[in-house]
N, C-alpha and C positions, 0 to 999 in steps of 0.2 A: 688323421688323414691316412688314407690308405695307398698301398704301396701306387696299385693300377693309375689313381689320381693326381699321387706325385709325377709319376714317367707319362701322363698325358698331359699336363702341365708343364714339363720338360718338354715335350715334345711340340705345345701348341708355341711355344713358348720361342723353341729354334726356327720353326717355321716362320714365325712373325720377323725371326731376324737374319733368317737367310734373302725373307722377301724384302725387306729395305736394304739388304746388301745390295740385290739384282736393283734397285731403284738408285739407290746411290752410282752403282756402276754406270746405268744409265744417262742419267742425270750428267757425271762426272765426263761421260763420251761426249754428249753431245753439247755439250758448252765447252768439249776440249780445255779441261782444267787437266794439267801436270799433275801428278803422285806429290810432287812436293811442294803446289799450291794447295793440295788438298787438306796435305798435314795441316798446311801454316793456318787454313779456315776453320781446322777441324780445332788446333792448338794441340796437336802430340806428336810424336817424333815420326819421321818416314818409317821407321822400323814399322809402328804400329799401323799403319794405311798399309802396306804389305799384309801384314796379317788380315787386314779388313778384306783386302782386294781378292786373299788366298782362301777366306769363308773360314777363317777361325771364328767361330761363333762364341766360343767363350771368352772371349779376350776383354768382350766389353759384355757391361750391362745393357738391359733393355733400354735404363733412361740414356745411358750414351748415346745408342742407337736411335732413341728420337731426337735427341741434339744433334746430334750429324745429320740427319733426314731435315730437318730443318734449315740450317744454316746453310748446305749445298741446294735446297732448294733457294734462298733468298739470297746466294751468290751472284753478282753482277743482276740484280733484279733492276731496272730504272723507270723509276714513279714519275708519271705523267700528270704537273700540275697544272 
C-alpha cells in the first residue's frame, strides 16, 4: 500500500468520525441527555465523552463510533405495540 492511500484512508476515515461526533452531538442536544447520562449509555468514564464532545478523534475506534451512534440513537426510543 502506498504512502498517498494510507493518509487518504486516514483521512476518509477522520471524516467519517468527525461526522458521527456532529450527529451524536446532535442527537445528545436535542433529547437533552447530560455528559454523564451519556457516559452511563455509552459505558465509559465522563472523562471519555469530554474527549468525544472535544473531537478527539483518535481516542476511539471506528467500531466504537458505531456503538455509540447506535445506542444514542435508540436511547429513550418507545415502541408502539
Amino acid at each position: 500500500m502506498r504512502k498517498e492511500e494510507i493518509d487518504l484512508n486516514t483521512a476518509l476515515e477522520l471524516l467519517l468520525k468527525s461526522q458521527i461526533t456532529v450527529k451524536i452531538y446532535q442527537i445528545m442536544y436535542a433529547k437533552r441527555i447530560p455528559k454523564i447520562k451519556l457516559a452511563e449509555i455509552f459505558g465509559i468514564p465522563i472523562e471519555k465523552v469530554y474527549d468525544l464532545m472535544k473531537g478527539r478523534l483518535k481516542t476511539f475506534t471506528m467500531d466504537e463510533y458505531k456503538i455509540f451512534l447506535k445506542k444514542i440513537s435508540l436511547y429513550n426510543v418507545r415502541f408502539i405495540d
